[in-house]
KOLVO-697941 format. One record per atom (N, C-alpha, C): residue in three letters; z, x, y. Coordinates in steps of 0.2 Angstrom, whole numbers, plus 2048, in hexadecimal, padded with zeros to 3 digits. Each point is the difference from the previous one (the first is absolute). Layout:
% residues N
ALAZXY;...
***
This chain:
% residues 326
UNK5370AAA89;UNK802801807;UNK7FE808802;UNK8018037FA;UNK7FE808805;UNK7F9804800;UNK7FE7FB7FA;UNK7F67FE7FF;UNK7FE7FD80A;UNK8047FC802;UNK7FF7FA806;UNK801808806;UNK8078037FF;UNK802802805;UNK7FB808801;UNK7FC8037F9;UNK7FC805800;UNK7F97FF804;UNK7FE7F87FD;UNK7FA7FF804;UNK7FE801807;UNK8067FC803;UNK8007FF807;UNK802808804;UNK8048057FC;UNK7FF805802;UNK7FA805801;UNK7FD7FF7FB;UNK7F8800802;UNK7FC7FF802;UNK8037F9803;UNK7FB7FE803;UNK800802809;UNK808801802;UNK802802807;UNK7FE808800;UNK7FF8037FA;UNK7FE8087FF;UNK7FA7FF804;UNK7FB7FC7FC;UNK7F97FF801;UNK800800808;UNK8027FB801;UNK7FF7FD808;UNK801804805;UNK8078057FD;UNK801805807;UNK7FB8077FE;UNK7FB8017F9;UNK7FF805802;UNK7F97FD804;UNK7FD7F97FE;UNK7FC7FE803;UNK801800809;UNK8047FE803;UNK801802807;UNK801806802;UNK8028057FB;UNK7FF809803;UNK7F98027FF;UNK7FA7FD7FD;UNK7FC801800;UNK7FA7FE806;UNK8027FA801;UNK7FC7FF804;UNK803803808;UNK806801800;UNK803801807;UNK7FD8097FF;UNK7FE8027FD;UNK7FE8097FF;UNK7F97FE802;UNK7FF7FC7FB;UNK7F5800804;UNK8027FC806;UNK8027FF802;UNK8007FC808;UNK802808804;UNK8038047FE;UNK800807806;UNK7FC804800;UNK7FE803805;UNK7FD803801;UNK8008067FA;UNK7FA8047FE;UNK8028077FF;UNK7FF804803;UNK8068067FE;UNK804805805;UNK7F8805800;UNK7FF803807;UNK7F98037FF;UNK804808804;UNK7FA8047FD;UNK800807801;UNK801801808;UNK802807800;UNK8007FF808;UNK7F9804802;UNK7FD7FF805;UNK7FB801802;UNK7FD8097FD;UNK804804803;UNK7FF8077FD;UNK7FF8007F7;UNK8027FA7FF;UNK8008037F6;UNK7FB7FB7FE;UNK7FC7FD804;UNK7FB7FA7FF;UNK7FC8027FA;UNK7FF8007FA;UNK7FC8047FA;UNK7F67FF804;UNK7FD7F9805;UNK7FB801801;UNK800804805;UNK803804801;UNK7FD807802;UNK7FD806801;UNK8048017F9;UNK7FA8047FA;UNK7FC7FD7FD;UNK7FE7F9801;UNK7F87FF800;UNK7FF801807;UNK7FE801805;UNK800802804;UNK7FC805801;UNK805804800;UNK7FD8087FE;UNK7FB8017FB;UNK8007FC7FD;UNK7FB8017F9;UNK7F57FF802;UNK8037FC806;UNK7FA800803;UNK7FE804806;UNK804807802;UNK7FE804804;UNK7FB8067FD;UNK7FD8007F9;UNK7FB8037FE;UNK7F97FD804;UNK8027FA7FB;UNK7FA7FA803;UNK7FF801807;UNK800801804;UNK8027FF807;UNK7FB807801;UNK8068047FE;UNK7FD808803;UNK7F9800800;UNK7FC7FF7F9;UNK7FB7FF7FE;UNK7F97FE804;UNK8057F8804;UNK7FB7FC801;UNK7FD803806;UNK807804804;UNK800804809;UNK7FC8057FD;UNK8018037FA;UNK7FD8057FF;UNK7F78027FE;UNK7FF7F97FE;UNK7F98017FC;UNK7FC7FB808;UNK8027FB803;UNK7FF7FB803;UNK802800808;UNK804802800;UNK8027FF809;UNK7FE807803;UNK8028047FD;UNK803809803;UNK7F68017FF;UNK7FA7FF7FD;UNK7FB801803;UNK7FD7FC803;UNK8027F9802;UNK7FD7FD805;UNK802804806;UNK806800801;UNK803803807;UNK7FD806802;UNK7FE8067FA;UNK7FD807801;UNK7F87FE802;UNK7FD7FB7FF;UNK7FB7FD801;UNK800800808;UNK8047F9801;UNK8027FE807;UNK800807805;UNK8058077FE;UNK800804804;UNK7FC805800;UNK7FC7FF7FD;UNK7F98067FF;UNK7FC7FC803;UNK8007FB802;UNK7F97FA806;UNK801801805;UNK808805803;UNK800802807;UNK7FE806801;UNK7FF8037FB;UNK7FE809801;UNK7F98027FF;UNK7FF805803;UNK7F9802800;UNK8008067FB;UNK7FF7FF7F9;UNK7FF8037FA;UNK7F98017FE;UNK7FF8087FE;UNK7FA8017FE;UNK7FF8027F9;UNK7FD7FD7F9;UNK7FF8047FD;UNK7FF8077FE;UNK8048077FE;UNK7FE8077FF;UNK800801807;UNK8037FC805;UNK800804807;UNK8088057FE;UNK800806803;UNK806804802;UNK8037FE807;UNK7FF7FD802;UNK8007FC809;UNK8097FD7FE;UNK805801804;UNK8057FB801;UNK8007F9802;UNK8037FB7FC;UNK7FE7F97FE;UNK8037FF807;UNK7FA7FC804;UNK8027FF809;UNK8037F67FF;UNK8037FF806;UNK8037FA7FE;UNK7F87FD804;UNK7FE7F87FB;UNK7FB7FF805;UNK7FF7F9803;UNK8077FD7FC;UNK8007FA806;UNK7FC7FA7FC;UNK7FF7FB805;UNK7FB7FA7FF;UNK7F98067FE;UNK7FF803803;UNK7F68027FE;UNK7FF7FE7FA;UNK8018027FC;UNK7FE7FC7FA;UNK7FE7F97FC;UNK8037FD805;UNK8027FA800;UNK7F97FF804;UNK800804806;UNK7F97FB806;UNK7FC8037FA;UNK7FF8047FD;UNK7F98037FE;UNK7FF7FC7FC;UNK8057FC7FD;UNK7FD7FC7F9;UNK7FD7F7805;UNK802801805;UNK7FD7FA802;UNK7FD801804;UNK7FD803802;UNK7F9802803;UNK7FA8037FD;UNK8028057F9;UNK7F97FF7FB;UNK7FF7FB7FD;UNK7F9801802;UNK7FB7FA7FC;UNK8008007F7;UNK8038067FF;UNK7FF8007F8;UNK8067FF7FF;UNK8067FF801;UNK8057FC7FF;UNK8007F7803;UNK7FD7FF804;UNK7FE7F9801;UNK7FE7FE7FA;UNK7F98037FE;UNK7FA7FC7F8;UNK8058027FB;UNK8048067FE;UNK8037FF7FB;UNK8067FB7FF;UNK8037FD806;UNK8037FB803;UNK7FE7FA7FC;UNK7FA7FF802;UNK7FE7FA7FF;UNK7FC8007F8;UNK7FE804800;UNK7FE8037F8;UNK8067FE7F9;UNK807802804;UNK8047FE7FD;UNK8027F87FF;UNK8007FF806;UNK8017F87FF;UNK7FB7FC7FD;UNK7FB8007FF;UNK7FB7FD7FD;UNK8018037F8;UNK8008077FF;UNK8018017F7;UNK8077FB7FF;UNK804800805;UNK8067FF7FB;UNK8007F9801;UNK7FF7FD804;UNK8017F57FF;UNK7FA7FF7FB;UNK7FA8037FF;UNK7F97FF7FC;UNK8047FE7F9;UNK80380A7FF;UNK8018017F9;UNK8057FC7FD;UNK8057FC805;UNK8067FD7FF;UNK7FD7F97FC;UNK7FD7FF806;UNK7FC7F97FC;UNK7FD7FF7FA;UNK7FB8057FF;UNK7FD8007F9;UNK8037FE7FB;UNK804807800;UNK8058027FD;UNK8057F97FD;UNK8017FE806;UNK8067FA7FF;UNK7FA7F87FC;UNK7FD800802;UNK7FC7FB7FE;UNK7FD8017F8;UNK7FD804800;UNK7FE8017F8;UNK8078047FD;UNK805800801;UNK8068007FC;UNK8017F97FF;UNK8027FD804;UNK8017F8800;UNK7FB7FC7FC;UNK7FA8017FF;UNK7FC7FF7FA;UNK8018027F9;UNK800804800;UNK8028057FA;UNK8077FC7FD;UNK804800805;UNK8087FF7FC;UNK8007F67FD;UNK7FC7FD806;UNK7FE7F87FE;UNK7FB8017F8;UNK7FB804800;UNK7FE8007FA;UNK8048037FA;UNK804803801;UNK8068047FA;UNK8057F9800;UNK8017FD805;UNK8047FB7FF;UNK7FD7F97FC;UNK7F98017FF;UNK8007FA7FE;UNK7FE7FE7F9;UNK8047FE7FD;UNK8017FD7F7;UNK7FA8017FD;UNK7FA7FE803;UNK7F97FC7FE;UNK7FE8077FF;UNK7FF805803;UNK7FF8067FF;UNK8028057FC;UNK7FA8017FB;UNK8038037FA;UNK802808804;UNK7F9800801;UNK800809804;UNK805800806;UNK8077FD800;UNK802803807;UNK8068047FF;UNK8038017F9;UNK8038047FE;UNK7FF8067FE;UNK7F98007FF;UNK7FC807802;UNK800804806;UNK7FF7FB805;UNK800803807;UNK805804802;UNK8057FD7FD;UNK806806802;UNK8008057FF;UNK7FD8037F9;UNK7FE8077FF;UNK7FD803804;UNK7FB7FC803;UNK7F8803802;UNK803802807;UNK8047FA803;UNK802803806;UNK805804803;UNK8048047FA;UNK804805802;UNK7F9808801;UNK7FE7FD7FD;UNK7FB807801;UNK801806805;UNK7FC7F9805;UNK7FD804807;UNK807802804;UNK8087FB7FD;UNK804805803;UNK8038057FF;UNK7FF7FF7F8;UNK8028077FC;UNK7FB806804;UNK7FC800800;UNK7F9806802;UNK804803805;UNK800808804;UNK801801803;UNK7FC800805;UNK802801807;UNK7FC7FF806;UNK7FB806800;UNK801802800;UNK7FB8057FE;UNK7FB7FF7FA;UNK8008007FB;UNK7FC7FD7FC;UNK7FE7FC800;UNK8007F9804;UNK7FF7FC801;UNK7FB7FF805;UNK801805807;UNK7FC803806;UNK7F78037FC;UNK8038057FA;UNK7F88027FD;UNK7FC7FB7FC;UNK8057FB7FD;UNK7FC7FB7FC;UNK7FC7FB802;UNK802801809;UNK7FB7FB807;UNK7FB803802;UNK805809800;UNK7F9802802;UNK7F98037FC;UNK8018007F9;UNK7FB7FD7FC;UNK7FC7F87FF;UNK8037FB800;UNK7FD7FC800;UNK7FA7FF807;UNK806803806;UNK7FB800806;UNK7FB8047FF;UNK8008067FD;UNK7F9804800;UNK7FA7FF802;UNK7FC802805;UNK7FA7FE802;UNK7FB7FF7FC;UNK8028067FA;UNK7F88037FB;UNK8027FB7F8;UNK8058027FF;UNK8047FD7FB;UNK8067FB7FE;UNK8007FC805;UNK8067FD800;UNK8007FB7FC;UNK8057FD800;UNK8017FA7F8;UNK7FF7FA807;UNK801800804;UNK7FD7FA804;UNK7FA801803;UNK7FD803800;UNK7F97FE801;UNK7FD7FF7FA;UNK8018037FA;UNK7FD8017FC;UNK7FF7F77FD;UNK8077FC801;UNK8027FB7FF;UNK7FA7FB804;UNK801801806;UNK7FC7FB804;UNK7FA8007FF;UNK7FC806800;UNK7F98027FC;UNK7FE7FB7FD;UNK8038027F9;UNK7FF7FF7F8;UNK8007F4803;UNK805800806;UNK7FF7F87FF;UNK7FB7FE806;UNK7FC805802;UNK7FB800805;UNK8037FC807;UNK807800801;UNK803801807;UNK7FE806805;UNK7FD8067FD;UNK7FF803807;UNK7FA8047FC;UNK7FA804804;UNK7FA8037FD;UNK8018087FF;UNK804801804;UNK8028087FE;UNK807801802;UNK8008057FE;UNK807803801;UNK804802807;UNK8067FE801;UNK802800806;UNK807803801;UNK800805806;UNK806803803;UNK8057FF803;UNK8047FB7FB;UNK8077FB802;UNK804804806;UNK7FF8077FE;UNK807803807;UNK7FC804806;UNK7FB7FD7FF;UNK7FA805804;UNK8017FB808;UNK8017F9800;UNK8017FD806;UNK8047FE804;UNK8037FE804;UNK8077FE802;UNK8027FB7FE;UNK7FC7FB800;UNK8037FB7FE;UNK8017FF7F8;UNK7FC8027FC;UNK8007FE7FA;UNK8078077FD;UNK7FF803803;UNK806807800;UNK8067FE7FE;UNK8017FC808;UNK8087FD7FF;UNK8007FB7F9;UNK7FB7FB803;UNK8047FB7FA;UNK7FD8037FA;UNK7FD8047FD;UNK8008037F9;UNK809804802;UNK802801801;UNK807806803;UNK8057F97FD;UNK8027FB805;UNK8007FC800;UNK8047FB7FA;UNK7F87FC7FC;UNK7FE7FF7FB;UNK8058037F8;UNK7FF808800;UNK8028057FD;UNK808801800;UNK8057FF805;UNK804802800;UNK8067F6800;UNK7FB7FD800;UNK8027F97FD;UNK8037FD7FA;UNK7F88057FD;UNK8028017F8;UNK8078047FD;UNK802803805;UNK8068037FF;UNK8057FD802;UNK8017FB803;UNK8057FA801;UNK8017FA7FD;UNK7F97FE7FE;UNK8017F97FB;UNK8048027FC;UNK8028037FC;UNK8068007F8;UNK8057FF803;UNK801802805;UNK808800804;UNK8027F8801;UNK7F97FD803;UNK7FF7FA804;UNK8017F97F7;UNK7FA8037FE;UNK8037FC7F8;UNK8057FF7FE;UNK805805801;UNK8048017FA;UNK8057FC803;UNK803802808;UNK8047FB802;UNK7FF7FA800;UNK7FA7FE800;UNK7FE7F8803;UNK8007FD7F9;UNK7FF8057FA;UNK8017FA7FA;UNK8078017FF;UNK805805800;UNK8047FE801;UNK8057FB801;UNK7FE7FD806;UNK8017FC805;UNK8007F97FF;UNK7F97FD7FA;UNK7FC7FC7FE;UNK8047FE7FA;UNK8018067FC;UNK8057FF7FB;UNK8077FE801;UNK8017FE805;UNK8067FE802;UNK8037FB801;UNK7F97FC802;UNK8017F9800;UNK8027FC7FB;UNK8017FB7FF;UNK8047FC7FD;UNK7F87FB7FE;UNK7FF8007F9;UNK7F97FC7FD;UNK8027F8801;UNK8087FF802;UNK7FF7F7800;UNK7FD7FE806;UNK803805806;UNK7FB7FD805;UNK7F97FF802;UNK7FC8047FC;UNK7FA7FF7FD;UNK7FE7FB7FE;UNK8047FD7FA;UNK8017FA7FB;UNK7FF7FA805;UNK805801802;UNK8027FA805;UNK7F97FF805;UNK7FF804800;UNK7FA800809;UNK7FA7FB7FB;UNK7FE8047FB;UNK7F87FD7FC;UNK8047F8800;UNK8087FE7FD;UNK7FD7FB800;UNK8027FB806;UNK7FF803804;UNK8007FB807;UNK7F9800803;UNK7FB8047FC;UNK7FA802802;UNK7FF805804;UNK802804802;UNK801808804;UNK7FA803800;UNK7F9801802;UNK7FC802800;UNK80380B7FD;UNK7F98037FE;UNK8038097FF;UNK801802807;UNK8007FC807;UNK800803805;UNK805800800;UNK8027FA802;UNK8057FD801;UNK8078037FE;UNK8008017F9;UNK8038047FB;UNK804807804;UNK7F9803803;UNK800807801;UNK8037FF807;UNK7FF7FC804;UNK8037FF807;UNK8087FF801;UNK8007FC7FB;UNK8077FB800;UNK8048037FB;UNK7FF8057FE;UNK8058027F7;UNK801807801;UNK7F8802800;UNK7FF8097FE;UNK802804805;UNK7FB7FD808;UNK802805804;UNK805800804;UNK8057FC7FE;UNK808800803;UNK8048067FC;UNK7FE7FF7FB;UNK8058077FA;UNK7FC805804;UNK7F8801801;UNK7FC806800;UNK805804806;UNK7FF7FB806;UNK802802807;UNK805807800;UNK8068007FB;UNK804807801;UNK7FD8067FD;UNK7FD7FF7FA;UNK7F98057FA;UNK7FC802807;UNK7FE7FB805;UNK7FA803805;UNK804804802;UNK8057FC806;UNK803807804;UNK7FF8067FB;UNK8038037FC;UNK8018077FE;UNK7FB8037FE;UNK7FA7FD7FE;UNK7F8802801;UNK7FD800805;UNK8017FD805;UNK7FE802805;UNK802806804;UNK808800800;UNK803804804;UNK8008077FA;UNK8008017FC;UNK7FD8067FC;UNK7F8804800;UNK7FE7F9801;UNK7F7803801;UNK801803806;UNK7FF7FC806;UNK7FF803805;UNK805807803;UNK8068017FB;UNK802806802;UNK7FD8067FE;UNK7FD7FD7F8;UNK7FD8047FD;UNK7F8803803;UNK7FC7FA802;UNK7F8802804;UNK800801806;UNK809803805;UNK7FE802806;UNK8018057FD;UNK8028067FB;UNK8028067FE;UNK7FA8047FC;UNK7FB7FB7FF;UNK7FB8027FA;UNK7FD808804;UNK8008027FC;UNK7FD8047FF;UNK7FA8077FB;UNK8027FC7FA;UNK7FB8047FB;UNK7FA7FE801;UNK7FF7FA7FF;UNK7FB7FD7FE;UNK7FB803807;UNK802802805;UNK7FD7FF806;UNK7FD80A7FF;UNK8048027FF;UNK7FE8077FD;UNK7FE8027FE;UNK8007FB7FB;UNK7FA8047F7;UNK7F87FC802;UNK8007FA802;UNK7FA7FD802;UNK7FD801806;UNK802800806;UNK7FC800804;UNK804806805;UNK806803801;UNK801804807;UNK8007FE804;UNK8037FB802;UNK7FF7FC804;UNK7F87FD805;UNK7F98037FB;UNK7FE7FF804;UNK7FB7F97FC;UNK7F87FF802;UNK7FE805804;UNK8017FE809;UNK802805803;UNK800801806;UNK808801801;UNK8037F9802;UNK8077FE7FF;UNK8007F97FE;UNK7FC7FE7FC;UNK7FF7FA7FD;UNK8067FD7FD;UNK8038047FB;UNK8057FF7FC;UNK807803802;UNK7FF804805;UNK805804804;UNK8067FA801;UNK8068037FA;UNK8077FC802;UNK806804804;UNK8057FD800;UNK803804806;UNK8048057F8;UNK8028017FB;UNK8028027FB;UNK7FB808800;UNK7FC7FD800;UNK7F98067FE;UNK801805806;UNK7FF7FA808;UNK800804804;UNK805807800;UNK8067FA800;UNK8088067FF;UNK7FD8067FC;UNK7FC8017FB;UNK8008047FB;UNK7FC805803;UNK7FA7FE802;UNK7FB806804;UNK803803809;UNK8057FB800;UNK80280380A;UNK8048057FC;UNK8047FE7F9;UNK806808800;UNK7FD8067FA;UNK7FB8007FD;UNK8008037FA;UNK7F7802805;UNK7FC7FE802;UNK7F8803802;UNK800803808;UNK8067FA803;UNK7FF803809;UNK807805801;UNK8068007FA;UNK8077FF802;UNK8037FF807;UNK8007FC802;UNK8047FC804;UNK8037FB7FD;UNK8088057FD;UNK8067FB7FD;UNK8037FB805;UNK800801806;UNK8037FE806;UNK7FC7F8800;UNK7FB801802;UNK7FA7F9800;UNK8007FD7F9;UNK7FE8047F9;UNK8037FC7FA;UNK8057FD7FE;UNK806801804;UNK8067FC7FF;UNK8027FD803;UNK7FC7FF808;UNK8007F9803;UNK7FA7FB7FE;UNK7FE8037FD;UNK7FA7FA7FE;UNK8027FC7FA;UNK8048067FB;UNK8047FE7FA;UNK8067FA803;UNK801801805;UNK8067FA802;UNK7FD7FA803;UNK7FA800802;UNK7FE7FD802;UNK7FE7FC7FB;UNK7FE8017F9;UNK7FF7FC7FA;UNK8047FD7FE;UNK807804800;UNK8077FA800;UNK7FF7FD803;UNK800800808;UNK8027FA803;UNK7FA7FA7FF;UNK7FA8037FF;UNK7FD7FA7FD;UNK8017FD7FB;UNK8028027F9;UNK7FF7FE7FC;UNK8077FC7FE;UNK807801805;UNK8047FC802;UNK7FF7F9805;UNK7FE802803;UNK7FB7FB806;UNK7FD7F97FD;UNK7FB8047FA;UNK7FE7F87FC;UNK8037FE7FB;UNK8058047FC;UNK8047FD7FD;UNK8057FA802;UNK801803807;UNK8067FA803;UNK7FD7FC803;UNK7F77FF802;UNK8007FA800;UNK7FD7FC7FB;UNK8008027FB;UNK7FB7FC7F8;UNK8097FE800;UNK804804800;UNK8087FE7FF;UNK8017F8804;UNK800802805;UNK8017FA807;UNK7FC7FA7FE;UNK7F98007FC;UNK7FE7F8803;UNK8027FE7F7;UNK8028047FC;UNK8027FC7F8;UNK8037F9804;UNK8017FA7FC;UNK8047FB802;UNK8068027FD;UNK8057FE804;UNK8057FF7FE;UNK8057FC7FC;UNK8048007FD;UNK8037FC7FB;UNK8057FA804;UNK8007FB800;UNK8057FA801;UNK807803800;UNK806803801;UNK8058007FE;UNK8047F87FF;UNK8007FD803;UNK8017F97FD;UNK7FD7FD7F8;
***
């Protein structure tokens, strides 16, 4: 009987702490009052971060912005006069900021291309099993981004040399051309040797992400495709370049911020010339405030490359397709 009558007490023990436990998780808990909130002080913990970004990032755009209404001279002693739009009309009624205009828009959708296409080559060959040498490739193609741009600008303009260059000497020797020629001596061959040159300094980027990308795929899908008979196109249409499409966005949108800004390469090889052949609006900024000093005009021309180089961004942004949310 007291074996019977212990059990059962046990068992009502269990039962009532069983209903005070569920009756506690069923209330709410009791929360801080707003002023004692602990993420707060995380909060505050990103007010360096911040400072920095106003600091390194916003606070010279804006000094930019306001030096493109004044008429500032280099080494002049003259009081900085307020000067309004002028700057503004000057930049769109010289003709040399028109061709550097357009100069720009042809290096930078050129280079982007290149770049982006023989990256996507590159990464398809690193990607593919059959290929003993593509694990090699990855060494070969950190190179040219390891190089500095400057050291990278003299090693073009060796190659280009008129008298001695590693490319004429190349085409020579395979009796493609009969003498020697002056790759930056003409306009057209200027730019795209310019062009060409500063390509090679975006493929690694282009590579890297898109094998990336490639590697990410899931190899059944692949499995699956061969055996329903899946042509390698087919593969690549239906499989590859769905994953590639978000890798593109950020090669894309990274190149072309990168090749409106270029500026070494255009410096060490040609000076923007010959004439203003090569003349970017980068370069221009360079010679209107450091050869002519006109900071005033340099810093609306400088903002005038923002808004371009924002301008094409949003629209390569605008025609990506969109995703289903359904």
């Amino acid at each position: 009987m007291d074996s019977g009558r212990r059990d059962q007490a046990a068992i009502a023990l269990g039962a009532r702490r069983t209903r005070r436990g569920k009756a506690a998780r069923g209330r709410p808990l009791p929360s801080l009052p707003r002023g004692r909130r602990p993420d707060i002080l995380l909060r505050l913990l990103n007010i360096p971060t911040i400072a920095l970004i106003v600091g390194i990032g916003i606070v010279p755009i804006l000094y930019v912005a306001l030096l493109s209404l004044e008429n500032l001279q280099l080494g002049s002693s003259a009081r900085t006069a307020f000067a309004g739009w002028s700057n503004y009309s000057f930049i769109l009624s010289d003709s040399s900021v028109g061709n550097a205009f357009r100069n720009t828009l042809y290096f930078s959708l050129l280079s982007v291309v290149i770049a982006t296409a023989i990256g996507l080559g590159i990464a398809l060959l690193m990607n593919n099993d059959r290929v003993r040498v593509g694990k090699w490739l990855i060494l070969a193609i950190v190179l040219p981004w390891a190089v500095p741009e400057i050291v990278n600008a003299l090693v073009w303009q060796w190659i280009f040399n008129p008298t001695y260059g590693a490319l004429n000497g190349l085409l020579v020797s395979l009796h493609l051309l009969r003498d020697y020629r002056a790759w930056l001596s003409t306009p057209t061959s200027a730019m795209h040797a310019v062009i060409f040159a500063y390509s090679w300094k975006l493929v690694p980027f282009a590579a890297l992400v898109l094998y990336a990308a490639l590697r990410s795929i899931p190899t059944e899908l692949y499995e699956c495709a061969q055996l329903d008979g899946a042509t390698v196109w087919a593969q690549f249409r239906y499989i590859s370049w769905p994953f590639l499409t978000p890798a593109m966005t950020v090669v894309v949108l990274f190149s072309i911020v990168w090749s409106m800004r270029a500026f070494d390469i255009v410096y060490l090889l040609t000076s923007g010339g010959p004439g203003e052949a090569t003349m970017l609006l980068s370069y221009f900024t360079f010679t209107k405030a450091f050869q002519f000093g006109d900071l005033g005009a340099s810093a609306a021309v400088a903002c005038l490359l923002v808004v371009m180089t924002l301008v094409m961004t949003i629209i390569y942004w605008r025609t990506l397709p969109r995703e289903d949310p359904a």
